[in-house]
Backbone as CSV, one residue per row, in Angstrom:
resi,resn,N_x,N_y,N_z,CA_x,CA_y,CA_z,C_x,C_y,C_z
1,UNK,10.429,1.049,17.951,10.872,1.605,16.683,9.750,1.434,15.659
2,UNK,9.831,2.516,14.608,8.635,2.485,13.791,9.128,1.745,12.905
3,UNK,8.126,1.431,11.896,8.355,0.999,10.416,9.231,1.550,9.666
4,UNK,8.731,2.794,9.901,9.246,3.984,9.043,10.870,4.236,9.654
5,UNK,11.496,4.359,10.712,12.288,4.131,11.243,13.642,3.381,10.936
6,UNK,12.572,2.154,10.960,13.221,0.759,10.527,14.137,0.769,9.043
7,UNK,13.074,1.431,8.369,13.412,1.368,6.916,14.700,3.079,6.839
8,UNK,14.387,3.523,7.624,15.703,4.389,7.456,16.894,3.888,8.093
9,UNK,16.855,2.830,8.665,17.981,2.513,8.905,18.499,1.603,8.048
10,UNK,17.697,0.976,7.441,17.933,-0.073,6.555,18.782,0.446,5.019
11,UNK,18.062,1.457,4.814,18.789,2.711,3.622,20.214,2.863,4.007
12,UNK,20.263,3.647,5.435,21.639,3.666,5.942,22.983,2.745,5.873
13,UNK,21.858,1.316,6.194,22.887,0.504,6.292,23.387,-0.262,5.271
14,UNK,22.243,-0.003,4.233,22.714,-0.500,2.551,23.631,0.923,1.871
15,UNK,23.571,2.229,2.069,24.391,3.059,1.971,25.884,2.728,2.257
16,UNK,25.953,2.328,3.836,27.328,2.337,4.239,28.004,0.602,3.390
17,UNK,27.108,0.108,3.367,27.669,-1.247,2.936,28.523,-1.053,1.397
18,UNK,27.504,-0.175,0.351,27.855,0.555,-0.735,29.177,0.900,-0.702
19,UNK,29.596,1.811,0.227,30.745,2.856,0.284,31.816,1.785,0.952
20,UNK,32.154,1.150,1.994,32.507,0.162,2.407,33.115,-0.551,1.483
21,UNK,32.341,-1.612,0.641,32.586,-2.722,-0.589,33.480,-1.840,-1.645
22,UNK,33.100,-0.302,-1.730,33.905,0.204,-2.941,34.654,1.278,-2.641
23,UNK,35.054,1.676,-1.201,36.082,2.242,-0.817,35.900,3.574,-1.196
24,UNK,34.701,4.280,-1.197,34.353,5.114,-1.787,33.774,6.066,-0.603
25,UNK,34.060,7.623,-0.946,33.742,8.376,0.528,32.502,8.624,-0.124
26,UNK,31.700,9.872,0.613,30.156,10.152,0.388,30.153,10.917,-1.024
27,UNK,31.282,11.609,-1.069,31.318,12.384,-1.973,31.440,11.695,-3.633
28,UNK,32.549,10.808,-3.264,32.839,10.061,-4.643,31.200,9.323,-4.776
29,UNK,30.840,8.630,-4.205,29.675,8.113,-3.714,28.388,9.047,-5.275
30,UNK,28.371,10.422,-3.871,27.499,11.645,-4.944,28.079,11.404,-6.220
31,UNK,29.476,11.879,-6.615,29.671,12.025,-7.872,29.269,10.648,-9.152
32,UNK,29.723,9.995,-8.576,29.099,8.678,-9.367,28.033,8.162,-9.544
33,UNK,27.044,8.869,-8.480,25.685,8.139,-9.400,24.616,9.673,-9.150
34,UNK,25.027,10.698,-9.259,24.769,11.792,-9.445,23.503,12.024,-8.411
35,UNK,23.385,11.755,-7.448,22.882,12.360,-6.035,24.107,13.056,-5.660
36,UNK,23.040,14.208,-5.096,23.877,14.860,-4.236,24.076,14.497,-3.036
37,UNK,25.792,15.114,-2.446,26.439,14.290,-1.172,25.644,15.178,0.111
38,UNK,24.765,15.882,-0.055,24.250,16.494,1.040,22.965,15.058,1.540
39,UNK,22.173,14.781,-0.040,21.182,13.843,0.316,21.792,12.350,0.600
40,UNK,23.381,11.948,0.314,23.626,11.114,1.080,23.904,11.574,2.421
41,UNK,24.081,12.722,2.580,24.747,12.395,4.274,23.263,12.512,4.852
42,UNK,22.329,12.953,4.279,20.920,12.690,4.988,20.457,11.288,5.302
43,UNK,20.792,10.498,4.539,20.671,9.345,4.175,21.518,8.368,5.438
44,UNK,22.750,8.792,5.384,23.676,8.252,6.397,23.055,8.417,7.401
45,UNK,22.433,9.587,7.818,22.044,9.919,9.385,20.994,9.616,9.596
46,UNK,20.080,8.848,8.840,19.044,7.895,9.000,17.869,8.964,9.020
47,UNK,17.705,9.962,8.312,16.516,10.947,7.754,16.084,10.243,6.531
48,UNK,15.508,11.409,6.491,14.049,11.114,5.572,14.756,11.280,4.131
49,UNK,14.166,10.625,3.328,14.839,10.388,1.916,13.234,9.720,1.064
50,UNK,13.195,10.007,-0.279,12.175,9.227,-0.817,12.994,7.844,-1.534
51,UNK,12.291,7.081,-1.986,12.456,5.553,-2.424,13.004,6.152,-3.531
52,UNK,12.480,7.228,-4.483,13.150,7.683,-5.996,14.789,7.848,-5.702
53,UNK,14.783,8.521,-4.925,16.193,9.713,-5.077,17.321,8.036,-4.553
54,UNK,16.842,7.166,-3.732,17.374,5.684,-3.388,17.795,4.708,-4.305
55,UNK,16.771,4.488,-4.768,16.678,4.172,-6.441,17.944,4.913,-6.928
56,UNK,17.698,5.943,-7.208,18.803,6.843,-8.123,19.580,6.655,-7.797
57,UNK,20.201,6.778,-6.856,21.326,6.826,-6.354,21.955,5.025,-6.582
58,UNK,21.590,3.718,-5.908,21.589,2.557,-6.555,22.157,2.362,-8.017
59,UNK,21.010,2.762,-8.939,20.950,2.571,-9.829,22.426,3.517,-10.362
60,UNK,22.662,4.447,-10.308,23.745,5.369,-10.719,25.120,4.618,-10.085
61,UNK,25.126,3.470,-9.323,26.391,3.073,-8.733,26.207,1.401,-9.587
62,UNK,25.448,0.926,-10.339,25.039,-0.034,-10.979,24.285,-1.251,-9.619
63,UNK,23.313,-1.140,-9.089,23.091,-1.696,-8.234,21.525,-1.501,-8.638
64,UNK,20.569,-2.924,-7.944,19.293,-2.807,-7.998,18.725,-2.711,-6.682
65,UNK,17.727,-2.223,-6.824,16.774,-2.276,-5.298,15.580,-2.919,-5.045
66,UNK,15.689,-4.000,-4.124,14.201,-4.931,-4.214,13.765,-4.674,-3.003
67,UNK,12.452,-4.551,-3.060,11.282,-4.425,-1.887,10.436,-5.478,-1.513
68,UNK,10.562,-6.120,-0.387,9.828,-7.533,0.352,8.963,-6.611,1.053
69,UNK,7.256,-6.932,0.478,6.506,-6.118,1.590,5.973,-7.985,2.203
70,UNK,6.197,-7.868,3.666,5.742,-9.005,4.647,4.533,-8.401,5.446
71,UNK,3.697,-9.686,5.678,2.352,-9.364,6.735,3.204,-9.150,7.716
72,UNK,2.485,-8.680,8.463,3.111,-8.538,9.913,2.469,-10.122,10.539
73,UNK,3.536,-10.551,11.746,2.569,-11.796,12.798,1.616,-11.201,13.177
């Protein structure tokens, strides 16, 4: 698995955790922090998404986003 990979799943799985904790479908999801529910379900299916529109979306549900960049071993 790639990096890049990795980190789409990681989106995914902070997505579903989102919707999960607040009982919220994709759509209510979109409406509340004003992404659209097409770029969450992109998101869900572990595609390509930029860090902005992630951000946005976060931030529009009152949530922050922190980035750990680690050396590799």
């Amino acid at each position: 698995m790639t990096a890049v990979e990795r980190m789409r799943g990681e989106l995914r799985r902070h997505l579903r955790l989102v919707l999960a904790a607040n009982r919220w479908s994709l759509q209510e999801a979109a409406r509340r922090s004003g992404v659209g529910e097409s770029t969450l379900q992109r998101i869900a299916n572990g595609e390509n998404t930029s860090v902005d529109t992630f951000v946005r979306f976060a931030d529009g549900l009152g949530y922050e986003v922190h980035i750990t960049l680690l050396r590799k071993p």
